[in-house]
N, C-alpha and C positions, 0 to 999 in steps of 0.2 A: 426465098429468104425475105424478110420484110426490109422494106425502103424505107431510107433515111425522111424521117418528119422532122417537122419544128418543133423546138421544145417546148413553147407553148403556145396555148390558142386562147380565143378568145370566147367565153360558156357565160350562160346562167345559172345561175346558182340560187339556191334557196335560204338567204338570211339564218330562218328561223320559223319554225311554224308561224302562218298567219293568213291572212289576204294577199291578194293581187302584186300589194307594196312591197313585199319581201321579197319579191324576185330583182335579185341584181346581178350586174353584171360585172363577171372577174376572168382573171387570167388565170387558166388551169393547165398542168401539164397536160400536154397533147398525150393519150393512148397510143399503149402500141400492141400489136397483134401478138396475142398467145396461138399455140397449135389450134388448127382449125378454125380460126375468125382472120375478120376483114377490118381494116381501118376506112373510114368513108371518109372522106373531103364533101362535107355537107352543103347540099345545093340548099333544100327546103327541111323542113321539118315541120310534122304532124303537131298539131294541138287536139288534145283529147282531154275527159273528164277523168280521169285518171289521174293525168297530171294536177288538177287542182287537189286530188285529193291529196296526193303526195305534199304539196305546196302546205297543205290546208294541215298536214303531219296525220292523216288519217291511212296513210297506203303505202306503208316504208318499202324501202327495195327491198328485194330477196337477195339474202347472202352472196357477196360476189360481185354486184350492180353496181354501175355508178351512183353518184349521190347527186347527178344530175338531172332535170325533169328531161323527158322526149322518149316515146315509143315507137315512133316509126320516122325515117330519113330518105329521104334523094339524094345522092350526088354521083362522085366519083370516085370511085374505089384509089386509094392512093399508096395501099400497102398489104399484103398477105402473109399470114403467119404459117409456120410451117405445115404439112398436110392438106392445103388449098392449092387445088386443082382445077374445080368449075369457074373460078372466076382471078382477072388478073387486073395488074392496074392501067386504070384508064377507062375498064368497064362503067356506064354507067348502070346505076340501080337505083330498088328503092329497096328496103329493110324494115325489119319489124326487128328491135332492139330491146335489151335489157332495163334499158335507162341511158341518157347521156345524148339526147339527139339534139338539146338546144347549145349547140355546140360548132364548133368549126370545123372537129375532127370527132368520128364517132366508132367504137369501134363493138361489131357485133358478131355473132357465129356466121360463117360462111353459109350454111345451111339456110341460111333466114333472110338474106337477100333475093328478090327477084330481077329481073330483067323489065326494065321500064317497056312497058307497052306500046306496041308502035302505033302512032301519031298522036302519042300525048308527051308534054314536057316533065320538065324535071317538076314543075310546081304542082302539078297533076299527080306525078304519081307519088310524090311524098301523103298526099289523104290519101291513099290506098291500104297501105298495112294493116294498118290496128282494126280498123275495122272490118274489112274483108277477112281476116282469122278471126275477127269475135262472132261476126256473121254467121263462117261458114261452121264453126266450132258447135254453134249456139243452136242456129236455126237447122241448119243440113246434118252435123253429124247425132247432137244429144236431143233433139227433137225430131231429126230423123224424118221432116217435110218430105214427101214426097209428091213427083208430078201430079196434077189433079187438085191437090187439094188446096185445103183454104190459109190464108194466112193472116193477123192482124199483128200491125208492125207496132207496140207503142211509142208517141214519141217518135211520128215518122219524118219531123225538120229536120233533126237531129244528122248527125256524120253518121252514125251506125245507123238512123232510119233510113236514110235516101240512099244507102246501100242494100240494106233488106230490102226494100222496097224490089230494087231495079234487077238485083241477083235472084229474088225469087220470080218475078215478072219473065227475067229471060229462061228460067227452067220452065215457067207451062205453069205456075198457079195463079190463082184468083188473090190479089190481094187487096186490102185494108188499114189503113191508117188514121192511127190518132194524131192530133196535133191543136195549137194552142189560137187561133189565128184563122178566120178567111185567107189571109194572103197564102199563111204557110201549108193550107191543107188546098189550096191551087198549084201551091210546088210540089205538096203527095201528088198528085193524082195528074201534073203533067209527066214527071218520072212512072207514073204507072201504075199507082194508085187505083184500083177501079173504085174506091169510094174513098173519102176523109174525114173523119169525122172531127167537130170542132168538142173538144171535152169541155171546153167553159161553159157551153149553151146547150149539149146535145150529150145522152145519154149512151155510153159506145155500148152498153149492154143491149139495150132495148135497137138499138141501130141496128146492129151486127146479126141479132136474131131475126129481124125483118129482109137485112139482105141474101141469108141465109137459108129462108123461108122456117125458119125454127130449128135447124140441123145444131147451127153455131158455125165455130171456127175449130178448123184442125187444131194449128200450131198459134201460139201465141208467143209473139218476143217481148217481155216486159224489162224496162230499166227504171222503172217507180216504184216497184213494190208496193208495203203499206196496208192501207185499204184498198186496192186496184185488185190485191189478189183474191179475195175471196167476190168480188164483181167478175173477173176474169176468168175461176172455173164457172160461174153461170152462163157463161157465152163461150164457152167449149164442149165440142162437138163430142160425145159418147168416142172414149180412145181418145180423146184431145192430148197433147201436150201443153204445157207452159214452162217457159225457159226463161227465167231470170237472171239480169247480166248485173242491175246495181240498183240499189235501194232508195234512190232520190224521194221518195214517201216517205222512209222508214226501215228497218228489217225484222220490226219486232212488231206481231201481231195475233190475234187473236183472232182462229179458223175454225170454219164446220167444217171437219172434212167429210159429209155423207156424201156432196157430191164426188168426193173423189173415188169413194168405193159404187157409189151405185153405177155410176158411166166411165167408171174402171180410167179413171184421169192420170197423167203425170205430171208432176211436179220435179224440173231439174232447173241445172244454172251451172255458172262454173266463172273463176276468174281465169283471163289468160296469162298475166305477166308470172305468176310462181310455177307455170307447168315447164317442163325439162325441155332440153335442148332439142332432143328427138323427139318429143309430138310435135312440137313447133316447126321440124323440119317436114315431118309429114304431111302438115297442112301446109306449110309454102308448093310444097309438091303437088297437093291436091287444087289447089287454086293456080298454080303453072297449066296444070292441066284440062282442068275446065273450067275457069274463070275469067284467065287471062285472054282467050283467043274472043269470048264476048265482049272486052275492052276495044280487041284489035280489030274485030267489027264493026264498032259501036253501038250496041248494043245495050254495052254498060259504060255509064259515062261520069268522070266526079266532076262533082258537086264543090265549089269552094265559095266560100261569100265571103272571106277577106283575107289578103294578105298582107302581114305587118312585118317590120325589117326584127331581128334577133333583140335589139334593145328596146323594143316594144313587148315584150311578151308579158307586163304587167297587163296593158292593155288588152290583147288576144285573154288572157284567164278571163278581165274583167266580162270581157264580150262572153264569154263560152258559159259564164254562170248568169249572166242575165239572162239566156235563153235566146237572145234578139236573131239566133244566126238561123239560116235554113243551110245544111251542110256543113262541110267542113272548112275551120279556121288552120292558115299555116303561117307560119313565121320564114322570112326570106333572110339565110344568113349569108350575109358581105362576104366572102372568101378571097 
C-alpha cells in the first residue's frame, strides 16, 4: 500500500516557454504512486539536453507526464503503489522517469529504477539513467556495435559522450571522439578515447579514415545532425551504421544517398522519453545485467562537472547549452 507523503513539495517548474530564466521555483502537490510505480524522495537529479528542449517548449511530455523538467533521479524510495514487489521503502536507487525529477518527491514505474551501484553515491548515480538507456538503446541495440569493432562517439565531453566512450571501451572496441577543445578531447581519451579529435581545427573525416587505415568506422553515434551527416557516411565503414539521437546542426538536410546503397549503410535514431513502459523496463534489465557490474568494478565510472542546489537549475540549463561542461551536470535537492 503506498505511505502517507507530504502534501506538497518543493519543484521546478517551467514559467513559460523560454530560456534558462523561466525556470522557477513552486510548490507542487507531492505525487502519489499509481499500480506499478514508485514515489522517490529525491537525493540528486540528472540535467540533460532534453530538458532545455522541454524548457525551450520544443519537447512536450508525452500524455500522462509531469509537466516538470528531470529524466533521471537518486534517492529514496518513500512509497509503492500497488503491484510492487522488487522494491520497498527505504530502498535506495536511481531511475530513469517520465518527467518530474527537479523535484523533492518523484514518482516513476517500478520497472525503471535500478539499484545504486556499489561504491558510488547517490550524486553519482543520479547521471547514470538517461544516458546509459540512450547509449545502450542507440549504440548496442539499433546500431547493433559489436566486440571488435570500430566506434566514433560525436560530441564525446558531453554526458552521453563520456558514457559511450567508456561503455563501449569496457565491451572490447576501438574508439573515437569528437569534441570542441584540447582540454576536452584529453578528457575523451583519459576515459578511453583511443583518439580525439578537435572539430574546430581538425577534419574527423579525413582523421578517422587515417586511423582506420581507409576501412572507416563501424558505428557512429551522432547528436548534431545537419551537415555532419552526409561527412559521417564518408567515414563509415562498408555495413557501417549511424545512429542519431538529436539534431543540435539541424534535422533538415539535403543528402547523396549513393553512399548509402553502394556500402550498403544504415541510417537509424530513435528518442527515448515516448517509448512504452516495457521497453524501458527491458533496457533497465539489460543494463542491471551487463552494465551495472562494470560500474561495480570500476570499470565505468561517471563523469560530473558541476553540482548546483535545486534553485539553481536556471543556471545548470545556462551551463549545459553553453557547452562549457565535460560530463554530466546535476542538481542537489535539499530534502
Amino acid at each position: 500500500m503506498p505511505q502517507e507523503l507530504p502534501a506538497h513539495m518543493r519543484a521546478i517548474e517551467i514559467s513559460q516557454p523560454g530560456g534558462p530564466d523561466v525556470l522557477r521555483l513552486a510548490q507542487r502537490p507531492t505525487p502519489q504512486p499509481r499500480p506499478g510505480e514508485v514515489v522517490i524522495r529525491v537525493h540528486t537529479a540528472g540535467v540533460n539536453r532534453p530538458d532545455c528542449f522541454q524548457r525551450a517548449g520544443s519537447y512536450a511530455p508525452p500524455p500522462g507526464a509531469s509537466d516538470l523538467p528531470g529524466l533521471e533521479v537518486s534517492g529514496i524510495i518513500a512509497a509503492v503503489g500497488d503491484g510492487v514487489s522488487a522494491w520497498k521503502p527505504g530502498d535506495a536507487v536511481c531511475a530513469l522517469t517520465p518527467g518530474g525529477g527537479y523535484a523533492q518527491y518523484c514518482a516513476t514505474p517500478a520497472a525503471h529504477c535500478l539499484p545504486v551501484p556499489a561504491g558510488l553515491d547517490l550524486a553519482q548515480a543520479a547521471s547514470l539513467p538517461e544516458t546509459f538507456f540512450t547509449v545502450w538503446i542507440n549504440v548496442f541495440e539499433r546500431a547493433g556495435l559489436e566486440p571488435g569493432e570500430t566506434l566514433l562517439v560525436q560530441g564525446g565531453a558531453s554526458g552521453i559522450g563520456v558514457s559511450a566512450i567508456q561503455m563501449a571501451r569496457a565491451f572490447g572496441n576501438r574508439v573515437f571522439a569528437t569534441a570542441g577543445s584540447a582540454e576536452k578531447c584529453a578528457a575523451c581519451e583519459r576515459l578511453g578515447a583511443e583518439r580525439a579529435i578537435d572539430y574546430r581545427t581538425e577534419d574527423f573525416v579525413q582523421v578517422v579514415k587515417e586511423l582506420t587505415g581507409g576501412k572507416g568506422v563501424d558505428v557512429i553515434l551522432d547528436m548534431v545532425g545537419g551537415d555532419y551527416i552526409q561527412r559521417e557516411l564518408k567515414c563509415l565503414a562498408t555495413d557501417g551504421r549511424l545512429s542519431i539521437i538529436a539534431f543540435l546542426g539541424g534535422s533538415r538536410i539535403s543528402l547523396d544517398m549513393a553512399d548509402v546503397l553502394y556500402r550498403r549503410l544504415t541510417i537509424t535514431g530513435s528518442t527515448l522519453r515516448p517509448r512504452s513502459i516495457e521497453y524501458k523496463a527491458q533496457i533497465a534489465a539489460a543494463l542491471r545485467e551487463k552494465v551495472w557490474p562494470l560500474l561495480e568494478q570500476g570499470r565505468i565510472h561517471p563523469v560530473i562537472h558541476q553540482v548546483f542546489p535545486l534553485e539553481q537549475a536556471a543556471s545548470a540549463h545556462a551551463m549545459m547549452e553553453s557547452g562549457s561542461h565535460v560530463g554530466k551536470i546535476v542538481l542537489h535537492v535539499d530534502t
